[in-house]
C-alpha positions as CSV (number, residue, x, y, z in Angstrom):
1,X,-7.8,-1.3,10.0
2,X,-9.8,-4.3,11.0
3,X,-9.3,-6.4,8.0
4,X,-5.2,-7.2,7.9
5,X,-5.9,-8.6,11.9
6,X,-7.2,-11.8,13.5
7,X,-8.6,-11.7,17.0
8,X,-9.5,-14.8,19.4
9,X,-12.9,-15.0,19.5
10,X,-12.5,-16.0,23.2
11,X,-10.2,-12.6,23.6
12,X,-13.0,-10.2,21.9
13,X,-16.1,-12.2,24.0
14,X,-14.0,-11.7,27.4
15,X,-13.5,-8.1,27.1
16,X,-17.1,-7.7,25.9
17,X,-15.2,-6.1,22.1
18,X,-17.6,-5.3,19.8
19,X,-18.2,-2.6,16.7
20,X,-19.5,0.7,17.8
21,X,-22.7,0.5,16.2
22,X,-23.4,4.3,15.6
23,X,-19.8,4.5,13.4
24,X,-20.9,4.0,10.2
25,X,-17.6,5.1,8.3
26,X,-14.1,4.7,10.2
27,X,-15.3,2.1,12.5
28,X,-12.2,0.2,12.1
29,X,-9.9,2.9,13.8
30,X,-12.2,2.8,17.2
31,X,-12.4,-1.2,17.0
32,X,-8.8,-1.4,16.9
33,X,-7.8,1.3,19.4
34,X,-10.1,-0.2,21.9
35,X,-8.5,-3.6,21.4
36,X,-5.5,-2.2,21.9
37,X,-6.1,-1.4,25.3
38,X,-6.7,-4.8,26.5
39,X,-3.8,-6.9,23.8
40,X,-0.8,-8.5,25.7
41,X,0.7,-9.9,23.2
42,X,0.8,-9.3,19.3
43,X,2.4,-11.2,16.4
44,X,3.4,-10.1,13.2
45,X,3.6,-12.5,9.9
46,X,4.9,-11.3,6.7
47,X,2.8,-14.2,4.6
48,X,0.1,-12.4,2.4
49,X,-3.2,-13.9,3.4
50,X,-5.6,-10.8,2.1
51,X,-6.0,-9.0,-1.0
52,X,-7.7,-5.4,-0.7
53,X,-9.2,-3.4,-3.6
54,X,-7.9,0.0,-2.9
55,X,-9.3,1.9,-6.4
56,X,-12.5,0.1,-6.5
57,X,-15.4,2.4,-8.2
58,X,-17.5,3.7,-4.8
59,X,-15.2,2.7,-2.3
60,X,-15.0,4.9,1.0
61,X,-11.4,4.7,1.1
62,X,-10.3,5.7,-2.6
63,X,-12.7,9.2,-1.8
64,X,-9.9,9.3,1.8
65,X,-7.4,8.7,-0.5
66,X,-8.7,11.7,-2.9
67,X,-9.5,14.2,-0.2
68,X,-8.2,12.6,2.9
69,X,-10.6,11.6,5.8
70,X,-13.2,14.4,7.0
71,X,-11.4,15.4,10.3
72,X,-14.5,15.5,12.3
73,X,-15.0,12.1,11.7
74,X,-11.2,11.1,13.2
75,X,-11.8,13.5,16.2
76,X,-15.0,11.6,16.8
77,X,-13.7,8.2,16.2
78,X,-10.4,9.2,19.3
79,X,-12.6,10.7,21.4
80,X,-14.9,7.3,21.4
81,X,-11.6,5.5,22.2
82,X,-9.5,7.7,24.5
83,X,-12.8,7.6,26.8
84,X,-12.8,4.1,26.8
85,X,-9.0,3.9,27.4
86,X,-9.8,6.5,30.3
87,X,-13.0,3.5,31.7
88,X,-10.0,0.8,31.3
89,X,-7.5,2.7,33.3
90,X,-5.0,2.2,30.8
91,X,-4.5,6.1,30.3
92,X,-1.6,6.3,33.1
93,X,1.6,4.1,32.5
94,X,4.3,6.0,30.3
95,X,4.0,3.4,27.6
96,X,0.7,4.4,27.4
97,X,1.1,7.8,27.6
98,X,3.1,7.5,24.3
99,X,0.4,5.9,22.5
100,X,-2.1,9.1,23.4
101,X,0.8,11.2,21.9
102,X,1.2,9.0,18.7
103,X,-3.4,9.2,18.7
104,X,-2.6,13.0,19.3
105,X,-0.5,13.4,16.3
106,X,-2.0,10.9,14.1
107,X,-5.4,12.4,14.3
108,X,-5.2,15.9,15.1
109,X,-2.3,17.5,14.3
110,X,-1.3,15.9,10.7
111,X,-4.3,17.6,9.7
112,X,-3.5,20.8,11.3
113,X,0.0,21.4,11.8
114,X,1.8,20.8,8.6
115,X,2.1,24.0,6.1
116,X,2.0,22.9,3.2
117,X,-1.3,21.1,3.3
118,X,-4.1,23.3,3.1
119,X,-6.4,23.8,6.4
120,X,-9.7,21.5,6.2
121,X,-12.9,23.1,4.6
122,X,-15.5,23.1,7.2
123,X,-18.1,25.5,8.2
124,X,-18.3,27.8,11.1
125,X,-20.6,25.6,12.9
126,X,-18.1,22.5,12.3
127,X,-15.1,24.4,13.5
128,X,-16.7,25.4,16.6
129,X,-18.4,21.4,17.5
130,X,-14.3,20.3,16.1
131,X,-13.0,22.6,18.8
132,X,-15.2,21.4,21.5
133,X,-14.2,18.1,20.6
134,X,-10.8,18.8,21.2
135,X,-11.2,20.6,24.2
136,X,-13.1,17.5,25.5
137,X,-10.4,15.1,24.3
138,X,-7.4,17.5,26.0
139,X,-9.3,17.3,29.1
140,X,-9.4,13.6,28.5
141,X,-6.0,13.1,28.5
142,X,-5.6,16.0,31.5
143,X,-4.4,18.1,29.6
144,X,-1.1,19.2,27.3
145,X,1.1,19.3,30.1
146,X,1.3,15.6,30.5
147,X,2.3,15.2,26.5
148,X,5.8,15.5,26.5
149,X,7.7,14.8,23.1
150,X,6.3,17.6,21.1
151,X,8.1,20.4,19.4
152,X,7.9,24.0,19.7
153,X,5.2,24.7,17.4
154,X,3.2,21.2,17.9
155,X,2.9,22.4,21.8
156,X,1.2,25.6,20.7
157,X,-1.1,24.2,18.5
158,X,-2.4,21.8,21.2
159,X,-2.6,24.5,23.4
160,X,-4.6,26.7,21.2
161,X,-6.8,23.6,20.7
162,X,-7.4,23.4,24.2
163,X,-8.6,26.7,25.4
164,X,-12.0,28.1,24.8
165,X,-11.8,29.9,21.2
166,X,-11.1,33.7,21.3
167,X,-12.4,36.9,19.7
168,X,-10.0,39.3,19.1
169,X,-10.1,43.2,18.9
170,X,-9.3,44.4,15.4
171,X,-6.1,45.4,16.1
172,X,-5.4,42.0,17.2
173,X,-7.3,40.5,14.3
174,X,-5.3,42.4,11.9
175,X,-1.9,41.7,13.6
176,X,-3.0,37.5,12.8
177,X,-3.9,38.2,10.1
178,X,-0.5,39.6,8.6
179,X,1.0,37.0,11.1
180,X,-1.4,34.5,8.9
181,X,0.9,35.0,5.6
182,X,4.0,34.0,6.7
183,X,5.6,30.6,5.8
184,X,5.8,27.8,8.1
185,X,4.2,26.7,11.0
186,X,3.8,30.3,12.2
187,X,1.9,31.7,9.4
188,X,-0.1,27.7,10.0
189,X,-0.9,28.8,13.6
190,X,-2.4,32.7,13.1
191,X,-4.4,31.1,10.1
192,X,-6.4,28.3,12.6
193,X,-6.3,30.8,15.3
194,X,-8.1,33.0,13.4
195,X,-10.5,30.4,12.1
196,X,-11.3,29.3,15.8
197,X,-11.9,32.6,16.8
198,X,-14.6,33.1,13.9
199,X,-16.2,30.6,15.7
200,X,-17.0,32.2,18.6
201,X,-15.7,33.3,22.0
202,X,-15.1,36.7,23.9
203,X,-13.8,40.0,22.9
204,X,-10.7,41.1,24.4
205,X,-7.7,43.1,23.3
C-alpha cells in the first residue's frame, strides 16, 4: 500500500515515479512495485504514525476484504509493473528473480491454486482476456522455466496458464471432468483446465 510509506520527493522526481493514471482501484500495488525497482535502501520503524479505517461504510477495501480483490484487476495491475521491471532491466539478477516468483504467487496463484477457496466467478469472456493476460505476463518473465522454487502442483498450474487454452474431445472432457471432483490440488487443476478450455482454443484428442 501507498499509505504506511514515505518516499523522497527528490527519489520519486529522479526516476520520473508517478501514479498510473488509468488505475483507478489498486493503484497502490503498481506504485509500489515500480518503486521497488529503483529503492536501494529501505528502513523500517515500528512507531505508529497512521491510523487507517479498515470497516468504513463504502470503502473499496472492506468490499476486498468481503469478496477478495477481482483477480483481473491484480493481473492487470502485475502486468503494468513486470513490464516496467522488464524497461528497467531489473528482471535478471537472482534477487530479482525471487521477487517475480513472490509477484507470481501473490497475484496469481493464491487465487488459483489453493482448494479450498472456491475458483473466481468470471465470465467466459473474462476467463479468456485473464488467460491472455497471463500468457503475456509468462512471456514477460520468459517463461516458467526460469521460476524455480515451486512445487509440484504450483509448476503445472503455471504451465497450464501459459499455453494457449485447449478444447478437448469428449472423452477427454469427461476424463477432467471426473478428474475435476477429486480433493486437493488435482481435482483444483482439471476444474481451471476445464474452465480455460471453455474459453476457447482447438479440438484435439
Amino acid at each position: 500500500m501507498a499509505w504506511n510509506k514515505l518516499y523522497k520527493r527528490e527519489f520519486l522526481e529522479r526516476n520520473g515515479l508517478r501514479f498510473e493514471p488509468r488505475f483507478r482501484q489498486g493503484e497502490d500495488d503498481a506504485f509500489w512495485l515500480m518503486v521497488l525497482a529503483h529503492a536501494t535502501r529501505l528502513a523500517v520503524i515500528p512507531d505508529q504514525l497512521y491510523w487507517y479505517r479498515r470497516q468504513r461504510k463504502g470503502a473499496i477495501s472492506l468490499a476486498w476484504e468481503e469478496k477478495g480483490c477481482p483477480l483481473p484487476l491484480v493481473a492487470d495491475r502485475l502486468l503494468h509493473a513486470t513490464a516496467y521491471w522488464k524497461k528497467c532491466g531489473w528482471l535478471e539478477s537472482g534477487l530479482e528473480r525471487g521477487w517475480v516468483l513472490h509477484a507470481l504467487w501473490y497475484y496469481l496463484l493464491v487465487h488459483l491454486v489453493p482448494a479450498h477457496k472456491p475458483l473466481p466467478r468470471l465470465t467466459a469472456g473474462e476467463w479468456a482476456q485473464l488467460h491472455g493476460q497471463f500468457r503475456e505476463w509468462f512471456s514477460l518473465v520468459e517463461g516458467t522455466e526460469r521460476l524455480q522454487g515451486l512445487d509440484k502442483w504450483e509448476t503445472a498450474f503455471c504451465r497450464l496458464l501459459e499455453r494457449p487454452a485447449e478444447r478437448p474431445g469428449l472423452l477427454s472432457r469427461i476424463l477432467w471432468k471426473r478428474l475435476s471432483l477429486r480433493k486437493g490440488r488435482r481435482g483444483r487443476y482439471y476444474a481451471l483446465r476445464l474452465l480455460l478450455a471453455s474459453c476457447g482454443g482447438k479440438t484435439h484428442s
